[in-house]
C-alpha positions as CSV (number, residue, x, y, z in Angstrom):
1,X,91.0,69.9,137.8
2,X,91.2,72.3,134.9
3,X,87.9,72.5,132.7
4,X,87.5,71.1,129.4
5,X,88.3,72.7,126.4
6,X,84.5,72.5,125.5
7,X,84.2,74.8,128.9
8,X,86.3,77.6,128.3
9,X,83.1,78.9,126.1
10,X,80.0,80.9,127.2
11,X,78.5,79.4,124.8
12,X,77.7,76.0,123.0
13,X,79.8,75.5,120.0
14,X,79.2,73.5,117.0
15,X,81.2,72.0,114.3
16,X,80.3,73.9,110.7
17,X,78.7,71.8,107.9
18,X,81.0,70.1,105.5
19,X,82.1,72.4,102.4
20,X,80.8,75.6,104.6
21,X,82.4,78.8,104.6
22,X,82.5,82.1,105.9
23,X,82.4,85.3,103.9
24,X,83.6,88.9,105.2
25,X,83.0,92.5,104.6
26,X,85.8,94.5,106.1
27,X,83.4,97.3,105.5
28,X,81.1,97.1,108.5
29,X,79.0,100.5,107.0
30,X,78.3,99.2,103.3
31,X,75.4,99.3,101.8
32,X,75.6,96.1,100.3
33,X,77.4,92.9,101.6
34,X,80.2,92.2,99.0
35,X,82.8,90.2,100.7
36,X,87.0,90.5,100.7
37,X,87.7,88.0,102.7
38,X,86.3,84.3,102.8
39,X,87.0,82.0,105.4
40,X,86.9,78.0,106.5
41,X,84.8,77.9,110.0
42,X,86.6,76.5,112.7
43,X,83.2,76.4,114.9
44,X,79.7,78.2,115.2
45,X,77.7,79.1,118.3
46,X,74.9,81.7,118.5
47,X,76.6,84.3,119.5
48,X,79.7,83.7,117.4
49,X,82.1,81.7,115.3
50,X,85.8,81.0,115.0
51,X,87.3,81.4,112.0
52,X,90.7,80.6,109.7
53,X,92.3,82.6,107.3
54,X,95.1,82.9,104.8
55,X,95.2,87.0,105.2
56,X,97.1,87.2,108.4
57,X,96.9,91.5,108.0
58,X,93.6,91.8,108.1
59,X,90.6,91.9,111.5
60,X,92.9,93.4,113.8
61,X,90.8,93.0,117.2
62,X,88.1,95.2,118.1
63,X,87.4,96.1,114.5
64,X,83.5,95.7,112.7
65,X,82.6,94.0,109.7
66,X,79.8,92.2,108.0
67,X,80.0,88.3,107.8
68,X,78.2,85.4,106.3
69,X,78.9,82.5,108.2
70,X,77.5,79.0,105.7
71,X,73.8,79.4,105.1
72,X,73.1,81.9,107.4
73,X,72.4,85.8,106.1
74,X,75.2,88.4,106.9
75,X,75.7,89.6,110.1
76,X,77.4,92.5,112.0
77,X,80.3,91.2,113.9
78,X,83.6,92.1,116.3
79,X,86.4,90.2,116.1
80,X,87.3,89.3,120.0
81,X,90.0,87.5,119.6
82,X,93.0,86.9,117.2
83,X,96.0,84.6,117.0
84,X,98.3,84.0,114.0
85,X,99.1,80.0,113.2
86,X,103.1,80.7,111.5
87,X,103.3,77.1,111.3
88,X,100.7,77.6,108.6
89,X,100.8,81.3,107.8
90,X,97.1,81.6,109.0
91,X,95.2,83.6,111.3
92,X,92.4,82.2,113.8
93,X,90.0,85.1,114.8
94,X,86.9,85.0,116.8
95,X,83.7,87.4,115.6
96,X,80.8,87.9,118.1
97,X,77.6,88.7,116.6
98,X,76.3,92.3,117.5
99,X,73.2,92.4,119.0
């Protein structure tokens, strides 16, 4: 029997509050955190997120950057994972916190 979608993750996911969104510094060594990118979140967990966005050029995978994910304070991330939606000219991309 193939495991549940819920499963597949190391970790516990949860679904974002409503109106929450994520904000991104491609610029993993500023000294401030002034976001380019902003995000909706797909789902959080402690050691990550998933996120959507309209760019589809930008986190390629293995790159750094700082991100803000709803209320918490930035963080220094890597994005894991990638895949672009072209039914909806998006891109999915998972970050995992840096420890």
């Amino acid at each position: 029997m193939p495991a549940s979608p819920q499963h597949r993750y190391q970790s516990i996911r949860f679904e974002p509050e409503e109106g929450d969104r994520a904000y991104i510094c491609t610029d993993p060594s500023a000294e401030d955190f002034r976001p380019d990118l902003t995000a909706a979140i797909l789902n959080e967990s402690h050691t990550g997120c998933g996120l959507e966005l309209c760019s589809t050029d930008s986190l390629q995978e293995g790159e750094s950057c700082l991100t803000r994910v709803g209320r918490l304070s930035p963080l220094r991330a890597t994005v894991v994972w990638r895949r672009l939606d072209g039914e909806r000219s998006a891109l999915r991309v998972g970050l995992k916190y840096d420890k």
